[in-house]
C-alpha positions as a LaTeX table, in Angstrom:
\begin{tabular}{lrrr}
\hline
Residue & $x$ (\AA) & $y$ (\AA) & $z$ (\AA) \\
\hline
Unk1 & $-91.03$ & $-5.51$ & 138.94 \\
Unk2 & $-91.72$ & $-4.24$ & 141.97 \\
Unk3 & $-91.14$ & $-0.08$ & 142.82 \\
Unk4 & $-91.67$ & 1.15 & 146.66 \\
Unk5 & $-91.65$ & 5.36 & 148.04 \\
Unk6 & $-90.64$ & 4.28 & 151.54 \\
Unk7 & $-87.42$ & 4.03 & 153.76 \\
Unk8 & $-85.85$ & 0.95 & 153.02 \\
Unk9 & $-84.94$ & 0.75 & 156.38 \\
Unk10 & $-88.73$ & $-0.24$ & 156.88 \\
Unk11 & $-88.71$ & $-2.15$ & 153.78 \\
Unk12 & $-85.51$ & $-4.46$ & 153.75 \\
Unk13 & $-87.01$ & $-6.23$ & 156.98 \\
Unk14 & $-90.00$ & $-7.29$ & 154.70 \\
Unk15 & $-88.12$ & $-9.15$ & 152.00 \\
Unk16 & $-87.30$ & $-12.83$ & 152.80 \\
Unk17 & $-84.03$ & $-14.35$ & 153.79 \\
Unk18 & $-82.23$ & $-15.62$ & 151.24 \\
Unk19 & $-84.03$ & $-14.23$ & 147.79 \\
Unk20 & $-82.37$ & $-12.12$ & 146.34 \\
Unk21 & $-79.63$ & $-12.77$ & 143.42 \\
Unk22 & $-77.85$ & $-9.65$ & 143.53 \\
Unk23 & $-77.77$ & $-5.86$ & 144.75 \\
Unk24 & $-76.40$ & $-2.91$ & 143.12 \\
Unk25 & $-76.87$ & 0.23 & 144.62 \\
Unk26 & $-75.17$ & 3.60 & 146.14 \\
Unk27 & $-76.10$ & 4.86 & 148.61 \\
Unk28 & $-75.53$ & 8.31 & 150.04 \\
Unk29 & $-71.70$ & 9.67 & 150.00 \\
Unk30 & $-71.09$ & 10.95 & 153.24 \\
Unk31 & $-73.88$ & 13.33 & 152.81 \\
Unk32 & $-72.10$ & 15.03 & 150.13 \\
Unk33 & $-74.88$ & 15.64 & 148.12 \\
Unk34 & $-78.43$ & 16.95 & 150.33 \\
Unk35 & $-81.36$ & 15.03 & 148.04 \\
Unk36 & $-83.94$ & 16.86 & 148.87 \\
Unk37 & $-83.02$ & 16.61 & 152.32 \\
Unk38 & $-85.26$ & 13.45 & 152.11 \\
Unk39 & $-83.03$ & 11.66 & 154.59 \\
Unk40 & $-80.28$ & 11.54 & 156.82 \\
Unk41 & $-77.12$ & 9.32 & 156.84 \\
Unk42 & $-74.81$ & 7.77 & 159.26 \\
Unk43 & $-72.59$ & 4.94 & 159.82 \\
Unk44 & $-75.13$ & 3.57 & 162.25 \\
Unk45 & $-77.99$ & 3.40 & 159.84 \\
Unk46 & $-75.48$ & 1.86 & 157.18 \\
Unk47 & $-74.60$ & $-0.88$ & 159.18 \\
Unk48 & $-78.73$ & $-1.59$ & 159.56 \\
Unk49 & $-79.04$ & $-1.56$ & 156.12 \\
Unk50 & $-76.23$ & $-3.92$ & 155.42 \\
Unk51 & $-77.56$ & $-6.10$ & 158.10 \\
Unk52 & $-80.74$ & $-6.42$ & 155.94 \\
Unk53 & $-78.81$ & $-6.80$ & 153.15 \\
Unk54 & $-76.91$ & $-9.71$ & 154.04 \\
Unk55 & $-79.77$ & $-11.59$ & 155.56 \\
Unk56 & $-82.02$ & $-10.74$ & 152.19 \\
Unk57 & $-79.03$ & $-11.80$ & 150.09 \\
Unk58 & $-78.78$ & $-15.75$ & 148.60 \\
Unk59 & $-76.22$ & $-18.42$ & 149.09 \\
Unk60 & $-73.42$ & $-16.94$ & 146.20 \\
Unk61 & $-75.48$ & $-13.83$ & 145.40 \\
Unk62 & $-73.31$ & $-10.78$ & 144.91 \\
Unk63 & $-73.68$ & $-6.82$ & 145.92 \\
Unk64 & $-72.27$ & $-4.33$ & 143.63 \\
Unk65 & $-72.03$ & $-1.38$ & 146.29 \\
Unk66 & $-70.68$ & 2.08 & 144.25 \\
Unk67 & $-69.50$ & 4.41 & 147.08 \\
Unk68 & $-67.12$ & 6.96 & 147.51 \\
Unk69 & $-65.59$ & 9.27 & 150.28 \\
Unk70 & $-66.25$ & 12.96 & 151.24 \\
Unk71 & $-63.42$ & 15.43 & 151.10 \\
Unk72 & $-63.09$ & 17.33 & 154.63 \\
Unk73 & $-60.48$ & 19.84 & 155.37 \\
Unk74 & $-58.47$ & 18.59 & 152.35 \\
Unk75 & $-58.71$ & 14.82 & 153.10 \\
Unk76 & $-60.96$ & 11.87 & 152.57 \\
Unk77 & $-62.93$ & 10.68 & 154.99 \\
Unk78 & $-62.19$ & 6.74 & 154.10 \\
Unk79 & $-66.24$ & 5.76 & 154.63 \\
Unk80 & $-65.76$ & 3.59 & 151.91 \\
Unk81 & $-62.97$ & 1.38 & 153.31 \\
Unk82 & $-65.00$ & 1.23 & 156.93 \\
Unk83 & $-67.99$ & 0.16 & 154.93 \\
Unk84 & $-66.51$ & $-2.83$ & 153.08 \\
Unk85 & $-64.58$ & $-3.69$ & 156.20 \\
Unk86 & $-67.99$ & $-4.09$ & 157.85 \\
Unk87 & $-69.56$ & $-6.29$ & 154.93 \\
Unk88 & $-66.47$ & $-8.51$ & 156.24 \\
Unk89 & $-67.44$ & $-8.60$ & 159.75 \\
Unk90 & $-70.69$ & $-10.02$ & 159.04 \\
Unk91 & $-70.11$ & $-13.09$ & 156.74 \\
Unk92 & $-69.33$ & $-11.70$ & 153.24 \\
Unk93 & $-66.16$ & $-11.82$ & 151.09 \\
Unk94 & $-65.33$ & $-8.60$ & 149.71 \\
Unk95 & $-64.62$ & $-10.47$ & 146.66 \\
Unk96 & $-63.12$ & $-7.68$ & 144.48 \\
Unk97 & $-62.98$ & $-4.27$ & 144.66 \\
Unk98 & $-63.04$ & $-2.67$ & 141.00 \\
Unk99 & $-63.01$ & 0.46 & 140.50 \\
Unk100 & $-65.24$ & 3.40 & 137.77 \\
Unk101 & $-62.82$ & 5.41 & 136.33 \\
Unk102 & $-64.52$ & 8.44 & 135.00 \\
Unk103 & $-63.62$ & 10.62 & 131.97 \\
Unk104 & $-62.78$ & 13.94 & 133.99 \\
Unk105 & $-62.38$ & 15.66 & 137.72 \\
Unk106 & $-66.01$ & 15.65 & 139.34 \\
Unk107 & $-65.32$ & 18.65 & 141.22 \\
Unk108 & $-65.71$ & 16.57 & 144.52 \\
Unk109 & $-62.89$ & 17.53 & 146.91 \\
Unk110 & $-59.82$ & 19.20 & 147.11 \\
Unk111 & $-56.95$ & 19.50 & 144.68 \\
Unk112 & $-55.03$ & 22.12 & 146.35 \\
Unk113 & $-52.93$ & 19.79 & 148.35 \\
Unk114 & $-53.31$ & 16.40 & 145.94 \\
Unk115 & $-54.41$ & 14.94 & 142.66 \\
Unk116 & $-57.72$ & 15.27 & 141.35 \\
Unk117 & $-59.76$ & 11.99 & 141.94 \\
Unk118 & $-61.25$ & 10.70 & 138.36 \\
Unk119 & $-62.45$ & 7.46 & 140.17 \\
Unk120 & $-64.92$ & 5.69 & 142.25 \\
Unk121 & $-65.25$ & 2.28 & 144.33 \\
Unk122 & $-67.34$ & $-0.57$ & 143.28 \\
Unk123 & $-66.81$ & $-3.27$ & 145.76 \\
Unk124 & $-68.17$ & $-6.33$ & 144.98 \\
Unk125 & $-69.51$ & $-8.45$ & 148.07 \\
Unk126 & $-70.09$ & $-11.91$ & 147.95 \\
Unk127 & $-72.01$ & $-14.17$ & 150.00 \\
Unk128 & $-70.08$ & $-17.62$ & 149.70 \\
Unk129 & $-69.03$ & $-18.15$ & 146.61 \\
Unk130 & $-70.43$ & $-15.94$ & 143.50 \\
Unk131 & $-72.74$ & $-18.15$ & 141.51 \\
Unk132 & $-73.02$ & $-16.35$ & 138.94 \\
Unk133 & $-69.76$ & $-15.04$ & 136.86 \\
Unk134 & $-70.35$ & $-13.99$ & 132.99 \\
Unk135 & $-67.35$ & $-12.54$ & 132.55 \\
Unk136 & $-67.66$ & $-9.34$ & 129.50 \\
Unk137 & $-64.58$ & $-9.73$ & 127.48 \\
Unk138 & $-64.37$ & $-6.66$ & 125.32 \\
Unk139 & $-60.72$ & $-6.25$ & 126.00 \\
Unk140 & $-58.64$ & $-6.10$ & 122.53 \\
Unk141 & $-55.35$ & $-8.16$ & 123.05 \\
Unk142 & $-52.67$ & $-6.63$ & 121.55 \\
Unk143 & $-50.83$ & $-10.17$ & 120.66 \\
Unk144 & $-53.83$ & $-11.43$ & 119.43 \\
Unk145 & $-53.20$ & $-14.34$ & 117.19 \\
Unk146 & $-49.93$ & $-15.26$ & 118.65 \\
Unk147 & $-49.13$ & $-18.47$ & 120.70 \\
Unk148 & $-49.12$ & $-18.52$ & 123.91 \\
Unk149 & $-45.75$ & $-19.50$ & 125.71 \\
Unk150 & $-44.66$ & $-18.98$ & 129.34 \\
Unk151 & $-44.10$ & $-20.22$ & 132.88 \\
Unk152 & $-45.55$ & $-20.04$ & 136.13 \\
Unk153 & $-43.04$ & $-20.20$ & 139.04 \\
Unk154 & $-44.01$ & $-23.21$ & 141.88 \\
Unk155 & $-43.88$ & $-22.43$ & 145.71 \\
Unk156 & $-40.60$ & $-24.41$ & 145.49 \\
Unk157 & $-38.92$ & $-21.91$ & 143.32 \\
Unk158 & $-39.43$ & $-23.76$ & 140.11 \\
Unk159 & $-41.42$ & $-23.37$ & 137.48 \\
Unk160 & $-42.99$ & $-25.05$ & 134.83 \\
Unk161 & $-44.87$ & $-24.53$ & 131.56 \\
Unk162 & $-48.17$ & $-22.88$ & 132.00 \\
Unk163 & $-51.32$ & $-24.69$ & 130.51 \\
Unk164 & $-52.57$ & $-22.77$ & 127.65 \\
Unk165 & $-48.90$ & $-22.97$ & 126.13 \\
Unk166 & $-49.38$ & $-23.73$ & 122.37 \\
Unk167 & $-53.33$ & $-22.14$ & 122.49 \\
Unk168 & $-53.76$ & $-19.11$ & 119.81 \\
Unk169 & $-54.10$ & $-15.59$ & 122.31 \\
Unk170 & $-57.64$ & $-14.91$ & 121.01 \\
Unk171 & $-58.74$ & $-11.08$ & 119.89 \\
Unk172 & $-60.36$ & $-10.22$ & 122.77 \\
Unk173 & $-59.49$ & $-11.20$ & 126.69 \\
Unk174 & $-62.13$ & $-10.78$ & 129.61 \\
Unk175 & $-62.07$ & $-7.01$ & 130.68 \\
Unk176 & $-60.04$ & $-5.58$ & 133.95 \\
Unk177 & $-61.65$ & $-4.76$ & 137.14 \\
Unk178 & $-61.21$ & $-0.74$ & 136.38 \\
Unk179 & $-63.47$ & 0.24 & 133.90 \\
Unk180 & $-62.94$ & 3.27 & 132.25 \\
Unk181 & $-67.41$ & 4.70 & 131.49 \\
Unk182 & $-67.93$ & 8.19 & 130.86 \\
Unk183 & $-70.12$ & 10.09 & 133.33 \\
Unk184 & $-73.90$ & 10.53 & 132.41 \\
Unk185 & $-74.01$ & 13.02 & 130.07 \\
Unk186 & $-77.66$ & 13.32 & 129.19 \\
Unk187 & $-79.49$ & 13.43 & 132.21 \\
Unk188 & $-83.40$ & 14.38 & 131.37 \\
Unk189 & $-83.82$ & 14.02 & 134.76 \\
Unk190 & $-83.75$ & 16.31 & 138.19 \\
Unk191 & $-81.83$ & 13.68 & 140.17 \\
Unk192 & $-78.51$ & 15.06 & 141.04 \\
Unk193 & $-76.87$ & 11.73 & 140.85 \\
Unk194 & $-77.70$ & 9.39 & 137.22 \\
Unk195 & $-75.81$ & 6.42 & 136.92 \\
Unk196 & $-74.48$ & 5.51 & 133.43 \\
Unk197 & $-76.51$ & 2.86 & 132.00 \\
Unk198 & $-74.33$ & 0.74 & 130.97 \\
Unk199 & $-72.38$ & 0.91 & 134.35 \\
Unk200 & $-74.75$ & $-0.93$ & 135.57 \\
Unk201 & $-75.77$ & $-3.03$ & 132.35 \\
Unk202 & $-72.39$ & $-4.15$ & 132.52 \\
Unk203 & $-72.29$ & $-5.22$ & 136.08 \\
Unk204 & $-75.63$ & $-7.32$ & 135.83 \\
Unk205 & $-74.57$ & $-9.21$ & 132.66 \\
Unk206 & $-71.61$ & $-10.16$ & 134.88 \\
Unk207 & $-73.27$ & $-11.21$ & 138.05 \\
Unk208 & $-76.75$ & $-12.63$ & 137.57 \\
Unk209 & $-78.45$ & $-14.24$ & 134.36 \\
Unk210 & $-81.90$ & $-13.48$ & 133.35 \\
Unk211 & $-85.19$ & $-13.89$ & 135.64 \\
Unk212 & $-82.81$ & $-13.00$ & 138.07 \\
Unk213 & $-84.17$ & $-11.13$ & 141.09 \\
Unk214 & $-82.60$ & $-7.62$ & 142.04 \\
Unk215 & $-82.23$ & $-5.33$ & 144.15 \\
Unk216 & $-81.67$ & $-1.70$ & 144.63 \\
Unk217 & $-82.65$ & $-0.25$ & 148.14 \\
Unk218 & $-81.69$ & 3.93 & 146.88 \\
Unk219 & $-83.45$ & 3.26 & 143.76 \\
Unk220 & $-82.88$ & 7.04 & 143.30 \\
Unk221 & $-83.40$ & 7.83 & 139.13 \\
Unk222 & $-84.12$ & 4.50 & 138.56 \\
Unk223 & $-81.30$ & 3.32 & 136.45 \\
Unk224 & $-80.57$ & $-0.07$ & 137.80 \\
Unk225 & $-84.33$ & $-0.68$ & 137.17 \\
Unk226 & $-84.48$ & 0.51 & 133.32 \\
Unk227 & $-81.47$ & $-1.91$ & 133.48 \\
Unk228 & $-82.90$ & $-4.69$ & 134.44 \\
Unk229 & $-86.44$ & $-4.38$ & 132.34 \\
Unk230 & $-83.91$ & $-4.19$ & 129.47 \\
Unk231 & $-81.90$ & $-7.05$ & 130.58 \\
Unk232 & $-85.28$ & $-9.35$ & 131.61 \\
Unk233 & $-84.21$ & $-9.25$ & 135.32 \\
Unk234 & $-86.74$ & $-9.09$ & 138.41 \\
Unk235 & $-86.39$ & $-6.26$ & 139.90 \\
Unk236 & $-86.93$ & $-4.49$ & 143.43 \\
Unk237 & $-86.39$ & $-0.77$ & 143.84 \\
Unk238 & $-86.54$ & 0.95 & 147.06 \\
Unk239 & $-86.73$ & 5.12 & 146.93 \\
Unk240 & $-87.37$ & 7.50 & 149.92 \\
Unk241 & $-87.36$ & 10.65 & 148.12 \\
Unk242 & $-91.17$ & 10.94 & 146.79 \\
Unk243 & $-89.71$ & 13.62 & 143.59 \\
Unk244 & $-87.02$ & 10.70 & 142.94 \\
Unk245 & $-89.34$ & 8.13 & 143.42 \\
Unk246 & $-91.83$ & 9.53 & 140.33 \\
Unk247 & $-88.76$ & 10.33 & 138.36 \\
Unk248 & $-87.47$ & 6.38 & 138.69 \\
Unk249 & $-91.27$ & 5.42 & 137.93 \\
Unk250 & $-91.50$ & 6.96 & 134.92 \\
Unk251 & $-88.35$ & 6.42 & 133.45 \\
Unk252 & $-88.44$ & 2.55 & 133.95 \\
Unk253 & $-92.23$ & 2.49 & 132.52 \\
Unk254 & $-91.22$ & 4.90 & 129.50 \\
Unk255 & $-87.47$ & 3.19 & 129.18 \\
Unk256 & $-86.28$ & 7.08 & 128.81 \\
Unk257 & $-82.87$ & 6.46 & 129.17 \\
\hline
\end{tabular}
């Protein structure tokens, strides 16, 4: 496990091509929130950082990037969209694009003029195929026990019996790609941004398997590194923010959740 205080714009050059499994991170949301005024964003240095990102990344290695938009003058900005667009342009398949439903209005933009937005994007990025898939299936069928019957219609028009016909619907299926997690709650930290552990339990089960090398370049509280120690995954976390930084440190090291 390997922690750095440093701009991972200086550090992501540093890591070799091709070695890491997968990346989960988010990164800064349209400067919504200041950090410490630590560091400064922009759609230039994004596009750096996903530069280094793809190049660091391996053949079917994943990145789970958790981003969302700023509200100005009533509207969102659409960051996101431009962001995952980009990951296109240079080489990766935006593979799905799931999304974190959360319990409650975060009080982040406008509702005067539209709905309240309960949700976040998790796009997940995909360099060739994914190699890794282990899907969670916690997802209670509600014909469980039944046979399965059915058809699937044919480009021709016709259709025909689908495969599983006959097979017993077992309890539970493989979970959706919105997943309803509950804010962090209990947050013993000063970082104004804590990731639900097992948000990002969940998405590490799914794409890597253990020894695993990973990768978060704005390490900020540390959670995808307490993750990972309790998962037995490699892990390298990048923080600029010194506060943040000792914060992450000591929470991985003491697993304070």
């Amino acid at each position: 496990m390997k922690l750095i205080n440093d701009d991972c714009l200086k550090v992501l050059p540093t890591i070799p091509e091709n070695s890491i499994d997968l990346i989960i991170t988010s990164p800064p949301y349209d400067n919504i929130r200041d950090y410490n005024n630590s560091s400064t964003w922009n759609f230039d240095m994004f596009k750096n950082i996903a530069n280094e990102l793809q190049r660091s990344l391996k053949d079917g290695g994943v990145i789970v990037w958790i981003v969302n938009d700023a509200t100005i003058k009533g509207s969102e900005t659409g960051t996101s969209f431009k962001q995952a667009l980009y990951f296109k342009e240079i080489g990766l398949n935006l593979h799905d694009t799931m999304i974190w439903e959360k319990e409650t209005f975060t009080a982040v933009g406008s509702i005067k003029t539209r709905y309240a937005p309960v949700f976040e994007y998790m796009f997940i990025l995909s360099k060739d195929k994914p190699k890794t898939f282990n899907p969670i299936k916690d997802r209670k069928n509600i014909f469980a026990n039944h046979k399965i019957h059915g058809t699937v219609r044919q480009k021709n028009g016709q259709t025909k019996p689908v495969s599983s016909n006959g097979k017993k619907i077992k309890e539970y299926g493989i979970r959706h790609n919105v997943w309803k997690i509950n804010s962090e709650k209990s947050n013993k930290t000063n970082h104004p941004a804590v990731f639900p552990i097992n948000l990002v339990q969940d998405h590490i089960k799914t794409w890597s398997n253990e020894n695993d090398l990973v990768l978060d370049c704005f390490m900020g509280s540390g959670t995808t590194g307490l993750a990972c120690k309790n998962l037995n995954r490699d892990f390298i976390g990048i923080e600029i923010d010194k506060e943040y930084f000792e914060i992450a440190k000591n929470r991985i090291e003491s697993t304070l959740i």
